[in-house]
C-alpha positions in Angstrom: 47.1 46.1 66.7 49.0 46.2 63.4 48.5 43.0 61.9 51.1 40.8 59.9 50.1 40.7 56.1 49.0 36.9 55.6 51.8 36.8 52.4 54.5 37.2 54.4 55.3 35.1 57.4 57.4 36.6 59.8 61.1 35.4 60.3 63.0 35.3 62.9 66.9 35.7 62.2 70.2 36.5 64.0 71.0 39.8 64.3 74.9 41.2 63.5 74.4 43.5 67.1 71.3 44.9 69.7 71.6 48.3 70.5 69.8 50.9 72.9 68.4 52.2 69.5 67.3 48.5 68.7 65.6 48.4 71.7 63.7 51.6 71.8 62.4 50.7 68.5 61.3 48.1 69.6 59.3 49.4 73.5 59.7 53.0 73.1 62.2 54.8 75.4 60.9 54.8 78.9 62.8 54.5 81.7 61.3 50.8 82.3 60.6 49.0 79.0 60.6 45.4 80.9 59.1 46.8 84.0 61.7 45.5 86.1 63.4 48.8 87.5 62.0 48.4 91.0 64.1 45.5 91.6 67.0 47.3 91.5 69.1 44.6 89.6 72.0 44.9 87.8 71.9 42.7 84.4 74.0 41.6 81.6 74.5 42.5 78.7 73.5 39.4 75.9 75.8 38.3 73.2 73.5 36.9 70.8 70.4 38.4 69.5 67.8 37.5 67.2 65.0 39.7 65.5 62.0 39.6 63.9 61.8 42.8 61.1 58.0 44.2 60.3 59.2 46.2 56.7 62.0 48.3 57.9 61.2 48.2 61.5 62.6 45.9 64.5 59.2 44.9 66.2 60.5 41.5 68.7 63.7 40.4 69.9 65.9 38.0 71.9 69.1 37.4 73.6 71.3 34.6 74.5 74.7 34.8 77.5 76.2 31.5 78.5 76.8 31.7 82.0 78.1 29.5 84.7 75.7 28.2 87.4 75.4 25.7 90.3 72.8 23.5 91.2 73.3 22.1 94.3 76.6 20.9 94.4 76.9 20.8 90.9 78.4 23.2 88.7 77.6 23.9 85.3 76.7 26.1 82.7 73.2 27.3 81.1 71.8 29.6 78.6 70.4 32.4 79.8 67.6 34.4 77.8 66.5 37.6 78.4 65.8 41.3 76.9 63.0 39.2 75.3 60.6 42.3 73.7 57.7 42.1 70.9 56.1 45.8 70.5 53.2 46.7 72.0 51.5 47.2 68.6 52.9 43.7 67.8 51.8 41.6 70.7 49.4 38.7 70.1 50.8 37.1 66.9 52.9 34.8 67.8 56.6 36.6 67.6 57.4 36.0 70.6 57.6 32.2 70.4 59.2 33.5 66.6 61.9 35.0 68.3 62.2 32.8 71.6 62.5 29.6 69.4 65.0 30.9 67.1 67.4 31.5 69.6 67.0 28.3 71.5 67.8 26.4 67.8 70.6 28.4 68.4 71.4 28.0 71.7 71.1 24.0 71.4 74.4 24.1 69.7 76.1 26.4 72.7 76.7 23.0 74.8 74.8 23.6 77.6 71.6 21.4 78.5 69.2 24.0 79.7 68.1 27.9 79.2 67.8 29.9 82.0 65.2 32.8 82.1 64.0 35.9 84.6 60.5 37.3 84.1 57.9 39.2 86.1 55.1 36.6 87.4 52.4 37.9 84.1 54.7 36.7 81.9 54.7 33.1 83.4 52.0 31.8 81.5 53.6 33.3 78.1 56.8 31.1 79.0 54.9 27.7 80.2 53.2 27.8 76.7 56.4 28.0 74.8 57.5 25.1 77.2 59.5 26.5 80.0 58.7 25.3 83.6 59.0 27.7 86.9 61.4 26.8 89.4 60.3 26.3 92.5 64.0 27.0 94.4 65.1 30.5 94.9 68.1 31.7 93.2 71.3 33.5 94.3 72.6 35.9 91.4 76.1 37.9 91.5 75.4 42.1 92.2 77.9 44.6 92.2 80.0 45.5 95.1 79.9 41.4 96.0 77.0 41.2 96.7 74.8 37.9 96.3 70.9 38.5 96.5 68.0 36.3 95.8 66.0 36.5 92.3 63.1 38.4 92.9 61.6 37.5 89.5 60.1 34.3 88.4 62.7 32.0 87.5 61.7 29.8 84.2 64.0 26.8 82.5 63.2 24.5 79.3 66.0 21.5 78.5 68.0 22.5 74.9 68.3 18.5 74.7 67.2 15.1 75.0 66.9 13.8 78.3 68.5 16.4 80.2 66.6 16.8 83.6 67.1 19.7 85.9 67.2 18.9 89.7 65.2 20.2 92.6 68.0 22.0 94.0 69.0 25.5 95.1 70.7 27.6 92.1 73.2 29.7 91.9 74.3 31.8 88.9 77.8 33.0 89.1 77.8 36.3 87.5 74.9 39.1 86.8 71.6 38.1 85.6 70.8 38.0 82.5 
């Protein structure tokens, strides 16, 4: 584990673009960096990312997409997180709450109420520490070719504001994950 010199905190800040390159310097450049391959999902590209920098090098990020939804009945919209990443020699620190937080400041000023997030079920526990809750509804997400198939990663949600409460109800999200 390469540990953080105690003089200077790590800061998460917005980044100008995320690219391939980004990411691999970052997890490496396996085929599977999140270890979601086998679900055979196709996902979204984000639109805002934030970063944590280690000297020169990219060691955590985040992304944000806002993205229509139903719940129930009710449509809306949320802000979905993913590509969520801290390097393996990085892990353990705290970065990614770092990174996850900074882009939730940010994504309280999208509009929407809630963030939306996929993640494989070890990565639950991570999430419910930085304040997200599972849902207990399965949800329908947009595939190519029109298809609609059910998430079959853990699906996590944390409100961006004040009272806002997210109903026990079936969710859809019109469009490819995030």
């Amino acid at each position: 584990m390469s540990d953080l010199p105690s003089s200077v905190a790590p800061t998460a800040v917005r980044l100008p673009r995320y690219t391939k390159t980004d990411q691999e310097e970052i997890l490496g450049d396996g085929a599977d960096p999140f270890g979601v391959a086998a679900t055979g999902l196709t996902w979204l590209p984000k639109e805002e990312h934030f970063g944590i920098r280690h000297g020169n090098r990219l060691v955590a990020h985040a992304g944000l997409l806002r993205l229509p939804v139903a719940i129930g009945n009710a449509e809306t919209e949320v802000v979905g997180v993913g590509g969520v990443a801290v390097a393996p020699d990085m892990q353990g620190q705290g970065l990614a709450r770092l990174v996850v937080t900074a882009a939730l400041d940010h994504a309280r000023a999208m509009g929407p109420q809630h963030a939306l997030l996929f993640c494989r079920p070890p990565l639950v526990p991570l999430y419910q520490r930085l304040g997200w809750h599972q849902l207990d509804k399965d949800v329908l997400v947009e595939q190519p070719a029109n298809r609609l198939v059910t998430m079959p990663l853990r699906t996590m949600v944390t409100p961006l504001h004040d009272n806002a409460h997210w109903p026990s109800e079936p969710v859809r999200l019109f469009s490819l994950p995030m």
